[in-house]
HTML snippet that shows the backbone in 3Dmol.js (N, CA, C, O; Angstrom):
<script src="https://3Dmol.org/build/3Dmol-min.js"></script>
<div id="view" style="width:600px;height:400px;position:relative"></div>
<script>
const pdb = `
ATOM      1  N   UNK A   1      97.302 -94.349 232.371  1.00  0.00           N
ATOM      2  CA  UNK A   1      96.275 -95.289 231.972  1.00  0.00           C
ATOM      3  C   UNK A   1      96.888 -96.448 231.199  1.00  0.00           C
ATOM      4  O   UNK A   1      96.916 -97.644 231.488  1.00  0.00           O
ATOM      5  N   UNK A   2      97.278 -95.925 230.350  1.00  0.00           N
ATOM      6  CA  UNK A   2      98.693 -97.197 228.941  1.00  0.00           C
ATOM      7  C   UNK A   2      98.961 -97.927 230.360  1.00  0.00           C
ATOM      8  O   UNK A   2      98.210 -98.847 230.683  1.00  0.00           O
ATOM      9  N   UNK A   3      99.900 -97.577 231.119  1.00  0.00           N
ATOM     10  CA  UNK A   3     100.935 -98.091 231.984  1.00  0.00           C
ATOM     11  C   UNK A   3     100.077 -99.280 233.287  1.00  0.00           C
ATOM     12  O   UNK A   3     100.447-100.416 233.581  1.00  0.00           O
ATOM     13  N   UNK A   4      99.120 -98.664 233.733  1.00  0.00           N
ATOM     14  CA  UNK A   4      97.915 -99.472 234.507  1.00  0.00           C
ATOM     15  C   UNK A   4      97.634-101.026 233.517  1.00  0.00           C
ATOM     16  O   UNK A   4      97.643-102.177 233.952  1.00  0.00           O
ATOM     17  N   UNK A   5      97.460-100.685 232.462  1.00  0.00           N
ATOM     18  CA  UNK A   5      96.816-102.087 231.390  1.00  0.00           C
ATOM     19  C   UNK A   5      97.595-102.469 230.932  1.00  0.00           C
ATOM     20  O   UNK A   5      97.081-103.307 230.191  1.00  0.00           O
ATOM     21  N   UNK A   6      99.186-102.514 230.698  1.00  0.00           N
ATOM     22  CA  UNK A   6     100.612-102.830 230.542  1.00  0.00           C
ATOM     23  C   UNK A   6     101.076-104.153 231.795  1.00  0.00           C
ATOM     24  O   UNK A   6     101.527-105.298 231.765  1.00  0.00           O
ATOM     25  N   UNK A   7     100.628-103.125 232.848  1.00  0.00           N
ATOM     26  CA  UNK A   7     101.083-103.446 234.670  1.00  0.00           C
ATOM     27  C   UNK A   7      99.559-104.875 234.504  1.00  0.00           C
ATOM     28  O   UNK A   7     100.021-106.012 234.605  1.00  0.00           O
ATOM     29  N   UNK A   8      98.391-104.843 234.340  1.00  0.00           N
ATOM     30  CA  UNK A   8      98.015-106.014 234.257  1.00  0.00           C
ATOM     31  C   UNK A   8      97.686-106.799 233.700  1.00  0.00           C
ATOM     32  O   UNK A   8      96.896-107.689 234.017  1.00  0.00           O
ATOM     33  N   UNK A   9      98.392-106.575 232.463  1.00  0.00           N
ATOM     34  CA  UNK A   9      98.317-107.752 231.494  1.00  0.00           C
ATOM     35  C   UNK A   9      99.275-108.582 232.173  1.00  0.00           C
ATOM     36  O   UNK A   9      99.038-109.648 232.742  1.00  0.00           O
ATOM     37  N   UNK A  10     100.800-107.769 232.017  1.00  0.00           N
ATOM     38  CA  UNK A  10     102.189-108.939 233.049  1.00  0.00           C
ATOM     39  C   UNK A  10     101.507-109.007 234.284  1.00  0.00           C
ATOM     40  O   UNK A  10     102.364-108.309 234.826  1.00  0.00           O
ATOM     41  N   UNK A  11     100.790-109.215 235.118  1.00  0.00           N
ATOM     42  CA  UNK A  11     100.488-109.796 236.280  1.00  0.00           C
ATOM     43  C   UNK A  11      99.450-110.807 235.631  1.00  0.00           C
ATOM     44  O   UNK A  11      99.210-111.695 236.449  1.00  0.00           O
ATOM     45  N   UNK A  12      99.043-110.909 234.940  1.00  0.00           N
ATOM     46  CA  UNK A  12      97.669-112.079 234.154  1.00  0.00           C
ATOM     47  C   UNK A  12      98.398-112.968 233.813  1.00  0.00           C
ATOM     48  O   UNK A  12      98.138-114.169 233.889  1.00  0.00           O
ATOM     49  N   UNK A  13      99.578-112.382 233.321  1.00  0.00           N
ATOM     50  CA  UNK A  13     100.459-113.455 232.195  1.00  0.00           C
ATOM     51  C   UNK A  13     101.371-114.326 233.177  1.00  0.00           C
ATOM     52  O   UNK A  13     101.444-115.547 233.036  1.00  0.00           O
ATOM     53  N   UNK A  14     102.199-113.504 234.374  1.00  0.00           N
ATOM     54  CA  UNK A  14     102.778-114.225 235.295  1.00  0.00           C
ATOM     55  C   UNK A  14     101.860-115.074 236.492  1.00  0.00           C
ATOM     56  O   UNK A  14     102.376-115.897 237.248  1.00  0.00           O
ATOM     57  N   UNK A  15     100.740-114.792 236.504  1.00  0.00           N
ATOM     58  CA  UNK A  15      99.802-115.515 237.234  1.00  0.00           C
ATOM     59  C   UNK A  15      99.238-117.088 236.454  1.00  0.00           C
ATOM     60  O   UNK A  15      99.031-118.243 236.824  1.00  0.00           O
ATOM     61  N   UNK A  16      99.162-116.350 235.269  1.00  0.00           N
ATOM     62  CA  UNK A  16      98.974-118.017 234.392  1.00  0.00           C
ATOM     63  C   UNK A  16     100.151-118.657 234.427  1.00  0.00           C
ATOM     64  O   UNK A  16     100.056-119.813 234.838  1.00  0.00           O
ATOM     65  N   UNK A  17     101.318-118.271 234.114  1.00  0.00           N
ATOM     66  CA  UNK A  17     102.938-118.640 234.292  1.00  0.00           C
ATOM     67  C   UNK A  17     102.770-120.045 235.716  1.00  0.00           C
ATOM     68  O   UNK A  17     102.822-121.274 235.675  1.00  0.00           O
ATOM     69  N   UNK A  18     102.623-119.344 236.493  1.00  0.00           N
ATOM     70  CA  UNK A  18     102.428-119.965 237.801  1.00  0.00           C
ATOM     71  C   UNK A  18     101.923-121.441 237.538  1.00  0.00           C
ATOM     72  O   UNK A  18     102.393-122.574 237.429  1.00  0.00           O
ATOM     73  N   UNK A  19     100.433-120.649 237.488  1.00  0.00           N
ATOM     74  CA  UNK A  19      99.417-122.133 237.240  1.00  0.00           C
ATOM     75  C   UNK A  19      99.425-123.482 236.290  1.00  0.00           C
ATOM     76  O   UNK A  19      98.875-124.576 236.419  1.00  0.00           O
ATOM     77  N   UNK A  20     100.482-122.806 235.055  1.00  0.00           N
ATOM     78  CA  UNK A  20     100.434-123.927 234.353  1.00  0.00           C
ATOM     79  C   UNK A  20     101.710-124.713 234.805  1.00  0.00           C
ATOM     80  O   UNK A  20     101.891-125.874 234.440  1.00  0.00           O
ATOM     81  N   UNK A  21     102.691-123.964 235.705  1.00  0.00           N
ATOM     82  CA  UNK A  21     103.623-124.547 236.086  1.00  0.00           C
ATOM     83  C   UNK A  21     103.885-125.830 236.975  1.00  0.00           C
ATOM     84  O   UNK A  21     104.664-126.779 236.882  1.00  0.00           O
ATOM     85  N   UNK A  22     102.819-125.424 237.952  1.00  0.00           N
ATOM     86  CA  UNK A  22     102.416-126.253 239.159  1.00  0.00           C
ATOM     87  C   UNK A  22     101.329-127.183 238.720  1.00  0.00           C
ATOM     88  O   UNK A  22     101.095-128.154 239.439  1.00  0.00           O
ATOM     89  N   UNK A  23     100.509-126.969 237.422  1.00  0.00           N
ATOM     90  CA  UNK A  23     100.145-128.261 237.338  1.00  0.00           C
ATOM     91  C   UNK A  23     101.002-129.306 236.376  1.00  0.00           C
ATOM     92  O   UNK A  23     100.541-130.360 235.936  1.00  0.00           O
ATOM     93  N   UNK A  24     102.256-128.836 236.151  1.00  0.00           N
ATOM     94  CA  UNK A  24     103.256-129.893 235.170  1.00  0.00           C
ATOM     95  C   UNK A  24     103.587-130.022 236.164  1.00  0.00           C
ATOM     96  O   UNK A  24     103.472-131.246 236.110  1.00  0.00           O
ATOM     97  N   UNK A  25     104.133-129.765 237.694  1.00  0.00           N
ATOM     98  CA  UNK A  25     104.742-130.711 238.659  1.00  0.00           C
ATOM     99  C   UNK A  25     103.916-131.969 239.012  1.00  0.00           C
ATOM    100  O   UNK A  25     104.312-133.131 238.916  1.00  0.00           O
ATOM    101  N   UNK A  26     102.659-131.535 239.450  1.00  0.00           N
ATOM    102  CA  UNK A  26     101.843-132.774 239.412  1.00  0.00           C
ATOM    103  C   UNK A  26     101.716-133.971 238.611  1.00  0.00           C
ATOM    104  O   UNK A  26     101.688-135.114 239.066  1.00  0.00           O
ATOM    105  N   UNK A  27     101.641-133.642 237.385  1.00  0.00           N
ATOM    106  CA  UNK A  27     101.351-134.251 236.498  1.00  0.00           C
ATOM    107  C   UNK A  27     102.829-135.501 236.272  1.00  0.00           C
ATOM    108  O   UNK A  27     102.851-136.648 235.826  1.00  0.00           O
ATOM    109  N   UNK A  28     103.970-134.553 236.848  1.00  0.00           N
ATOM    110  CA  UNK A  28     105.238-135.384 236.979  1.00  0.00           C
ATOM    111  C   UNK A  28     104.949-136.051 237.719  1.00  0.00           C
ATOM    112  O   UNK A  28     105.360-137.134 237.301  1.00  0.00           O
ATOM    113  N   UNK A  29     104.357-136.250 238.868  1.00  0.00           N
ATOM    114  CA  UNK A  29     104.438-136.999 239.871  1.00  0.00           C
ATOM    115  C   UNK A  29     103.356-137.992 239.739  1.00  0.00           C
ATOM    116  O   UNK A  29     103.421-138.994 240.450  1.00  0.00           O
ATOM    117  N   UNK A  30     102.355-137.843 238.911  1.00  0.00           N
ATOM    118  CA  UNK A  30     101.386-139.097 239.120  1.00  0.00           C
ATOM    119  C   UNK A  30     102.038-139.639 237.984  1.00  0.00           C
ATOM    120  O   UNK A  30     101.489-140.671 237.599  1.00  0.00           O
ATOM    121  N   UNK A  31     102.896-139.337 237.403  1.00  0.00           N
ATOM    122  CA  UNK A  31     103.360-140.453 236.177  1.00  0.00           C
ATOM    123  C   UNK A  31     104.455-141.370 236.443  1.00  0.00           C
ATOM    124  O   UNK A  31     104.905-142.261 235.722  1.00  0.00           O
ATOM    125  N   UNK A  32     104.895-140.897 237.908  1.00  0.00           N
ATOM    126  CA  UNK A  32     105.786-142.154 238.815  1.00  0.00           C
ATOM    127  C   UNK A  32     104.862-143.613 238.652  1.00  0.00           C
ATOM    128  O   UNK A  32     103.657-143.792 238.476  1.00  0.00           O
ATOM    129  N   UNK A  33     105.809-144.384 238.772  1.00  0.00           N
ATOM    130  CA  UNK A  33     105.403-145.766 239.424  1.00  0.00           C
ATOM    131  C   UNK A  33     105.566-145.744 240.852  1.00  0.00           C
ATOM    132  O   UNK A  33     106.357-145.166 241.597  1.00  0.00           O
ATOM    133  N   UNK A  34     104.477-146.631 241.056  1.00  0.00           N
ATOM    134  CA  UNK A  34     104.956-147.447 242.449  1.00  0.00           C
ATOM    135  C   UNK A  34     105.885-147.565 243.474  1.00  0.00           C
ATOM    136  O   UNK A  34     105.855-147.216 244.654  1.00  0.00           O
ATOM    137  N   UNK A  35     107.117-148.395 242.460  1.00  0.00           N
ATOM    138  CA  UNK A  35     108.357-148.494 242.679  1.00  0.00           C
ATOM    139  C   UNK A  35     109.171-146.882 242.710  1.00  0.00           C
ATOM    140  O   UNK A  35     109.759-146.503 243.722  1.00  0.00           O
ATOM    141  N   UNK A  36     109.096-146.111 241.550  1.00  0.00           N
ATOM    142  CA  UNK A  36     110.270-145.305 241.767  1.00  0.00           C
ATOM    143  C   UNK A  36     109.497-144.380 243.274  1.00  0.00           C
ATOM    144  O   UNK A  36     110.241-144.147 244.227  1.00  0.00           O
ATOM    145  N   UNK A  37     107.984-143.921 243.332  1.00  0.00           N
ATOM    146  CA  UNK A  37     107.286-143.560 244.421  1.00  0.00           C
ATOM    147  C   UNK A  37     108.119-143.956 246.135  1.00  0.00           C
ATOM    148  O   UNK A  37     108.670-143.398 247.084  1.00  0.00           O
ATOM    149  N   UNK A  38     107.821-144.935 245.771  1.00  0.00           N
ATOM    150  CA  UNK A  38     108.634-145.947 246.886  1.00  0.00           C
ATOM    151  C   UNK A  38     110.070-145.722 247.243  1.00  0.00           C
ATOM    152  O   UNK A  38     110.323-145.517 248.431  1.00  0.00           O
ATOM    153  N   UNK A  39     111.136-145.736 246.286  1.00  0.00           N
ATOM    154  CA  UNK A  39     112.252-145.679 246.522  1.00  0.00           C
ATOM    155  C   UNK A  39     112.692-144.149 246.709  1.00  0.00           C
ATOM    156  O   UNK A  39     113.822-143.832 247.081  1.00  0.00           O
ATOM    157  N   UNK A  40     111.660-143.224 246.406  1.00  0.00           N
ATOM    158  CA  UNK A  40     112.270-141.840 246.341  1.00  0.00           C
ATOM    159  C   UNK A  40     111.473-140.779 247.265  1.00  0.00           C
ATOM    160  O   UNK A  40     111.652-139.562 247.300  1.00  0.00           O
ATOM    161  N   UNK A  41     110.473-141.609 248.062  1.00  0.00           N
ATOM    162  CA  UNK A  41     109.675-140.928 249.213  1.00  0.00           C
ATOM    163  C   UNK A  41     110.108-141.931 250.381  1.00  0.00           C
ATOM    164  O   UNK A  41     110.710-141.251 251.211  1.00  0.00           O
ATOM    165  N   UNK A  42     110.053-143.228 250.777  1.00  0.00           N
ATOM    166  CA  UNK A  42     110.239-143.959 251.623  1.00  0.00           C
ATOM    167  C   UNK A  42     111.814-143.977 252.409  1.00  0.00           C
ATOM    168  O   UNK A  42     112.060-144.009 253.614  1.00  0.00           O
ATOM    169  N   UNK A  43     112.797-143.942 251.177  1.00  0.00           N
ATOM    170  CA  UNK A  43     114.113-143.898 251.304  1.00  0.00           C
ATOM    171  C   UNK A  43     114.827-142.604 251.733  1.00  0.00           C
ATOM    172  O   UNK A  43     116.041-142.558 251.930  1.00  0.00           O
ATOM    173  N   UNK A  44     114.067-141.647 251.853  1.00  0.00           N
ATOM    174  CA  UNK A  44     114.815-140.231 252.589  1.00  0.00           C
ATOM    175  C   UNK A  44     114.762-140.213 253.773  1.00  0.00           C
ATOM    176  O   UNK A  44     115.656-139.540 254.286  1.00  0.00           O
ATOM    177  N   UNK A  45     113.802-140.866 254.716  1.00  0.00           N
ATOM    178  CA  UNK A  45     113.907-141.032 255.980  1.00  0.00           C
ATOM    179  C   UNK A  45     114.430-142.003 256.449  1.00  0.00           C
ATOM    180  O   UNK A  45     115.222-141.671 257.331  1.00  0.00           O
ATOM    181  N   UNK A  46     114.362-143.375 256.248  1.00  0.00           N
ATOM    182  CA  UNK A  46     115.015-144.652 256.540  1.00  0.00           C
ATOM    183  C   UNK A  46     115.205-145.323 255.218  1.00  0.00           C
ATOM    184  O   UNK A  46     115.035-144.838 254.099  1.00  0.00           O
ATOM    185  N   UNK A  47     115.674-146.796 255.622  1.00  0.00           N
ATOM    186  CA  UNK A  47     116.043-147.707 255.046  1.00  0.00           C
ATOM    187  C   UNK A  47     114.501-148.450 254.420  1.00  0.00           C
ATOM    188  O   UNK A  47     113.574-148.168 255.180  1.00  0.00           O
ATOM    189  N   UNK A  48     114.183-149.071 253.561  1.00  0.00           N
ATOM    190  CA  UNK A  48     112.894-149.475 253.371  1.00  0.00           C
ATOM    191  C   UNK A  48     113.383-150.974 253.291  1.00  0.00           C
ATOM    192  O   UNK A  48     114.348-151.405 252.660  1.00  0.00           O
ATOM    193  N   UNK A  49     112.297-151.808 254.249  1.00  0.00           N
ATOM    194  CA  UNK A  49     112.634-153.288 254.222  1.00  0.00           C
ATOM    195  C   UNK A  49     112.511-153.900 252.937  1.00  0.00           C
ATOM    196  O   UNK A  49     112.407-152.907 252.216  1.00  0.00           O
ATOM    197  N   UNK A  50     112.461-154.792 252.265  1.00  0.00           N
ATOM    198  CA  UNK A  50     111.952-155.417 251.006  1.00  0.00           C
ATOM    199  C   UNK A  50     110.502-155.581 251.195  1.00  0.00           C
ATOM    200  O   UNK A  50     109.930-155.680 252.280  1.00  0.00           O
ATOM    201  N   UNK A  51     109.713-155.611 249.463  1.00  0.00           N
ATOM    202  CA  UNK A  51     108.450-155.613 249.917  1.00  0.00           C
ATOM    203  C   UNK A  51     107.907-157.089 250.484  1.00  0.00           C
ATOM    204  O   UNK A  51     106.741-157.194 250.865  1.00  0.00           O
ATOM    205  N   UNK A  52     109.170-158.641 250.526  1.00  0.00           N
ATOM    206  CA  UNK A  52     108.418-159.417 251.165  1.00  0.00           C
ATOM    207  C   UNK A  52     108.142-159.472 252.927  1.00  0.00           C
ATOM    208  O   UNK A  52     107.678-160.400 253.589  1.00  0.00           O
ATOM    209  N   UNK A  53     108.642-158.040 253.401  1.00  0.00           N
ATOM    210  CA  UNK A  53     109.121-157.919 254.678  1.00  0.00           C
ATOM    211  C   UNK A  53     107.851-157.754 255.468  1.00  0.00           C
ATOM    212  O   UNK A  53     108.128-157.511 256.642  1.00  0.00           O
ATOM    213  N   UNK A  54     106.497-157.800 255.228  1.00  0.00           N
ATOM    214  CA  UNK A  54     105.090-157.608 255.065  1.00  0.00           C
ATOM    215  C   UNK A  54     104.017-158.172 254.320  1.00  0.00           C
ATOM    216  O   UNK A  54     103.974-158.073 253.094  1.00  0.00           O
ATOM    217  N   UNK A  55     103.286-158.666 254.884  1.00  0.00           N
ATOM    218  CA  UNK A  55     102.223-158.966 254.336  1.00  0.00           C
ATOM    219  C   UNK A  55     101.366-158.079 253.288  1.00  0.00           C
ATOM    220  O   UNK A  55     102.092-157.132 252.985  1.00  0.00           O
ATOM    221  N   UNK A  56     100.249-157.992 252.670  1.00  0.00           N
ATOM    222  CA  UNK A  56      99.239-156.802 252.140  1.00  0.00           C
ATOM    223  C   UNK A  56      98.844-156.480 252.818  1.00  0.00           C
ATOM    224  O   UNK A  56      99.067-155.314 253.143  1.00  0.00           O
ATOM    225  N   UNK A  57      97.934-157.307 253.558  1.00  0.00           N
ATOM    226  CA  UNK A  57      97.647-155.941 254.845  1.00  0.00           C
ATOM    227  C   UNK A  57      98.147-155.206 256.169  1.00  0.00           C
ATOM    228  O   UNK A  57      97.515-154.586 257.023  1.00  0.00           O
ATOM    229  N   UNK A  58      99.772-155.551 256.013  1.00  0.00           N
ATOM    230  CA  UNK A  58     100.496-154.686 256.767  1.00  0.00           C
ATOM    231  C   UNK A  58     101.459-153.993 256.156  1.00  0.00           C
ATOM    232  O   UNK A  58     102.452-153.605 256.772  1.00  0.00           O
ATOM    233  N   UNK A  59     101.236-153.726 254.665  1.00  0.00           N
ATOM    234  CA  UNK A  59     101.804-153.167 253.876  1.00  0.00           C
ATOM    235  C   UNK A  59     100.525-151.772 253.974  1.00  0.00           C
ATOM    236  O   UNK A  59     100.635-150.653 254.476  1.00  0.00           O
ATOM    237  N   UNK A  60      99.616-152.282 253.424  1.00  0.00           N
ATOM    238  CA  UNK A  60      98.639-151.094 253.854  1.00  0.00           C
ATOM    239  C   UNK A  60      98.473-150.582 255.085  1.00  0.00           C
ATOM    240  O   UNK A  60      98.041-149.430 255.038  1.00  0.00           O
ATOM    241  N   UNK A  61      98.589-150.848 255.782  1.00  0.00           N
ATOM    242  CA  UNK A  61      98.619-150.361 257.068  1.00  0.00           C
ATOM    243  C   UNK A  61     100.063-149.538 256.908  1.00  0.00           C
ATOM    244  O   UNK A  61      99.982-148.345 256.614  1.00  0.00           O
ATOM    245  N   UNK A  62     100.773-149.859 257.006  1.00  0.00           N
ATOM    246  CA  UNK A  62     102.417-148.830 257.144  1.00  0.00           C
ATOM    247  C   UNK A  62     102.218-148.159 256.269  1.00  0.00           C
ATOM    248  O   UNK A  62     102.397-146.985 256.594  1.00  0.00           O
ATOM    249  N   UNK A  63     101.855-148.305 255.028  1.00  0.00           N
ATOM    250  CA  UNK A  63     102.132-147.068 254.098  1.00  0.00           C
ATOM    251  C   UNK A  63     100.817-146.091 254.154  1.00  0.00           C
ATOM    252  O   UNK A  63     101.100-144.916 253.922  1.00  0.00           O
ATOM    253  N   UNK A  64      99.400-146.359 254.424  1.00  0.00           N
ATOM    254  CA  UNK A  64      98.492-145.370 254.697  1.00  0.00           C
ATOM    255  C   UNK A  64      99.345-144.541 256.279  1.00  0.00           C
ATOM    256  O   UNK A  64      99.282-143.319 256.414  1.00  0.00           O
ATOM    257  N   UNK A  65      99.835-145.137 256.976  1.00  0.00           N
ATOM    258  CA  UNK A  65     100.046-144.379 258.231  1.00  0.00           C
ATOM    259  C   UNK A  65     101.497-143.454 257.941  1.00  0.00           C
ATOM    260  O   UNK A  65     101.813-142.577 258.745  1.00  0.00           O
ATOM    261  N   UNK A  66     102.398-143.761 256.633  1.00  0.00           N
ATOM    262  CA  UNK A  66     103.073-143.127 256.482  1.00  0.00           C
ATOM    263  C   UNK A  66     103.195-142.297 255.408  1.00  0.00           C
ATOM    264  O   UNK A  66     104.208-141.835 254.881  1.00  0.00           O
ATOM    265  N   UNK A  67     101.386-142.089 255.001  1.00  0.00           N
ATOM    266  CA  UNK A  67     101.237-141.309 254.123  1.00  0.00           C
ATOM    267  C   UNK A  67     101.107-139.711 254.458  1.00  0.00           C
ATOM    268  O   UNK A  67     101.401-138.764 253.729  1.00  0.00           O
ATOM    269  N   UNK A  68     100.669-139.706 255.555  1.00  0.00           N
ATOM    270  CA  UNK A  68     100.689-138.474 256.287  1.00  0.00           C
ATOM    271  C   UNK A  68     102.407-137.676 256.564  1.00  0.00           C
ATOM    272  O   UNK A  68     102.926-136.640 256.146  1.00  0.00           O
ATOM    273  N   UNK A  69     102.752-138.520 257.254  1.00  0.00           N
ATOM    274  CA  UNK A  69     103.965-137.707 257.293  1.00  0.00           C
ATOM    275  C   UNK A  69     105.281-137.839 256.209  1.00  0.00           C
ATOM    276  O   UNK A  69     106.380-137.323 256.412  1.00  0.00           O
ATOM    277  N   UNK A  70     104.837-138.818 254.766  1.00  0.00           N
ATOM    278  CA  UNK A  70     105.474-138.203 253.787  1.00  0.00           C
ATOM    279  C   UNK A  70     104.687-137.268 252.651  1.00  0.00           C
ATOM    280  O   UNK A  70     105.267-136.898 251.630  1.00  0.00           O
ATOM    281  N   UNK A  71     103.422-136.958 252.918  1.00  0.00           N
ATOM    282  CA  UNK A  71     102.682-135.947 252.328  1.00  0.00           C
ATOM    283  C   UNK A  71     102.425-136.410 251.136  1.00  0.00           C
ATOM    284  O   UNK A  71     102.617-135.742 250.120  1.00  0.00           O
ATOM    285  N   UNK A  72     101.956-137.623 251.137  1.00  0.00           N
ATOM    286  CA  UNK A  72     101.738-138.439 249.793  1.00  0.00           C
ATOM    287  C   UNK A  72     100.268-137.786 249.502  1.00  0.00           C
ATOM    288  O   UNK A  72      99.711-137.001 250.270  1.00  0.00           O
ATOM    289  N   UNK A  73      99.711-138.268 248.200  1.00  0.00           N
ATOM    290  CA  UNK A  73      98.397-137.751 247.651  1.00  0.00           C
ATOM    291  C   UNK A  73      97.966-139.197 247.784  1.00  0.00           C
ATOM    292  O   UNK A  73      98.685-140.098 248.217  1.00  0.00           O
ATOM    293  N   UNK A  74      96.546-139.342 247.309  1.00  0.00           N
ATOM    294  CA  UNK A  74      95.627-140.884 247.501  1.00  0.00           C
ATOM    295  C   UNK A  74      96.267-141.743 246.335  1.00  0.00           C
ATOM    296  O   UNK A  74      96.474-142.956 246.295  1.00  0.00           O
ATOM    297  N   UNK A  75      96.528-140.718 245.363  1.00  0.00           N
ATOM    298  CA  UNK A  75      97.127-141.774 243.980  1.00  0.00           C
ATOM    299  C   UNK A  75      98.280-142.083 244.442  1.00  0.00           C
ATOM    300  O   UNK A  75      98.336-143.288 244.687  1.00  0.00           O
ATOM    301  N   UNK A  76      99.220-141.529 244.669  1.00  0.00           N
ATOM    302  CA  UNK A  76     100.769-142.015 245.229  1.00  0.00           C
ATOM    303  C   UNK A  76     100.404-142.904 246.166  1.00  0.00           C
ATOM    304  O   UNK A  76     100.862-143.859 245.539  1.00  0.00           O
ATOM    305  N   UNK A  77     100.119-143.229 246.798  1.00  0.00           N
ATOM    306  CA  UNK A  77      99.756-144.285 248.256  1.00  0.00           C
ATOM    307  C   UNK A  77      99.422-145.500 247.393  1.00  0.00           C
ATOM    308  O   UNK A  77     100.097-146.529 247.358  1.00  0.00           O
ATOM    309  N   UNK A  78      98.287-145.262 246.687  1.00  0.00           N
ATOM    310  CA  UNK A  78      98.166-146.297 245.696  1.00  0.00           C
ATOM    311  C   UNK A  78      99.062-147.100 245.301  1.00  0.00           C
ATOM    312  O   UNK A  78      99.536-148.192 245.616  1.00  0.00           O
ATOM    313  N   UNK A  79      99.250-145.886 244.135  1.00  0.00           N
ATOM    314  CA  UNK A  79     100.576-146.794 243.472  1.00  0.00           C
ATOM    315  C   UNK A  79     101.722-147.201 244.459  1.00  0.00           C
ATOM    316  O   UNK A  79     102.260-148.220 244.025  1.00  0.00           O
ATOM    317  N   UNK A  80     102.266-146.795 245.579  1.00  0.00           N
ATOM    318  CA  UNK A  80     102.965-147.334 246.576  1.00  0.00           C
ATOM    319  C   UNK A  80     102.570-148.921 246.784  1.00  0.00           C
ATOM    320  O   UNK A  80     103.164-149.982 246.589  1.00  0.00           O
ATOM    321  N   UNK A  81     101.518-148.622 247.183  1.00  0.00           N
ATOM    322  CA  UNK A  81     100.538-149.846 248.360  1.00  0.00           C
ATOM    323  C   UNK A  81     100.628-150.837 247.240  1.00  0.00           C
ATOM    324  O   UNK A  81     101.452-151.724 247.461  1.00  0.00           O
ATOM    325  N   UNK A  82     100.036-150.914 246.171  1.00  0.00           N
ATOM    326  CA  UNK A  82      99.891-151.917 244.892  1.00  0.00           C
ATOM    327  C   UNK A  82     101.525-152.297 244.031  1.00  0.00           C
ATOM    328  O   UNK A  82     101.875-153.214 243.287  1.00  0.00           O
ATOM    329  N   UNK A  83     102.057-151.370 244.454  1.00  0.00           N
ATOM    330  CA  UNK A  83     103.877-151.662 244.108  1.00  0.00           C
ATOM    331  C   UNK A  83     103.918-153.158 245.064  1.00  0.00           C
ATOM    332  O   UNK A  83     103.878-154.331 244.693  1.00  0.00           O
ATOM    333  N   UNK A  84     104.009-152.584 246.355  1.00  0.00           N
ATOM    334  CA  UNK A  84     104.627-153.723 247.693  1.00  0.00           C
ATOM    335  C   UNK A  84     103.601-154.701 247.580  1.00  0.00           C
ATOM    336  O   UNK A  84     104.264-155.737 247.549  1.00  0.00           O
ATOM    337  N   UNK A  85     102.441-155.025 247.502  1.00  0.00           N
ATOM    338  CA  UNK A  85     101.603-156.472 247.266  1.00  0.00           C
ATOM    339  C   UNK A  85     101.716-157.025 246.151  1.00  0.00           C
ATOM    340  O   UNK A  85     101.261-158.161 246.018  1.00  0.00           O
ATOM    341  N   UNK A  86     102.340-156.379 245.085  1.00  0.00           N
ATOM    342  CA  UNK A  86     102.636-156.938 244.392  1.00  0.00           C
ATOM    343  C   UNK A  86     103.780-157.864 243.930  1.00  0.00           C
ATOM    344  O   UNK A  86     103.919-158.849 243.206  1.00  0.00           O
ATOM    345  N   UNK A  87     104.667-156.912 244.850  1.00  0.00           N
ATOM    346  CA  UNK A  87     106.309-157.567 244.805  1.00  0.00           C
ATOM    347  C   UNK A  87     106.703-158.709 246.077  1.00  0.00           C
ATOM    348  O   UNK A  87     107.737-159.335 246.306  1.00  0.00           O
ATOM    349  N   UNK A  88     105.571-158.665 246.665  1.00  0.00           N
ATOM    350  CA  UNK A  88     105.567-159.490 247.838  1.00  0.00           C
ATOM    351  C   UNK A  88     105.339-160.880 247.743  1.00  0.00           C
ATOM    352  O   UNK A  88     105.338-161.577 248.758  1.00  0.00           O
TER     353      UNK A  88
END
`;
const viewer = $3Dmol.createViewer("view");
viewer.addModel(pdb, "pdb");
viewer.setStyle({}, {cartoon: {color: "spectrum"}});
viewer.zoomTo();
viewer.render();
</script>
């Protein structure tokens, strides 16, 4: 009985372990800018043109369509999308 309520307290405790863990990754990541967003998701697959290499609205256009296959969230795209119209 001891050993049962021992066994799930450490599974409560490593289950919270988890959760608070994975929300400090997040929390790392919406505290990117734009720019570092940009240079450290865009740049693992290719070369990234400069942001005057585009207009705004073909800046939005490329980066919503390459939000999918770099698995960006709506805030990262953001701050992406508003990085490049801005630097443009």
């Amino acid at each position: 009985m001891k050993t049962n309520i021992i066994i799930s307290v450490m599974v409560a405790i490593f289950i919270a372990m988890i959760i608070i863990n994975s929300c400090n990754v997040s929390q790392k990541i919406s505290e990117k800018s734009g720019a570092q967003l940009w240079g450290e998701t865009c740049i693992r697959c290719h070369n990234t043109p400069p942001p005057t290499s585009y207009s705004d609205a073909q800046w939005q256009t490329v980066v919503t369509h390459m939000k999918v296959r770099a698995n960006l969230t709506d805030e990262e795209t953001k701050k992406i999308v508003d990085f490049l119209q801005t630097a443009n």
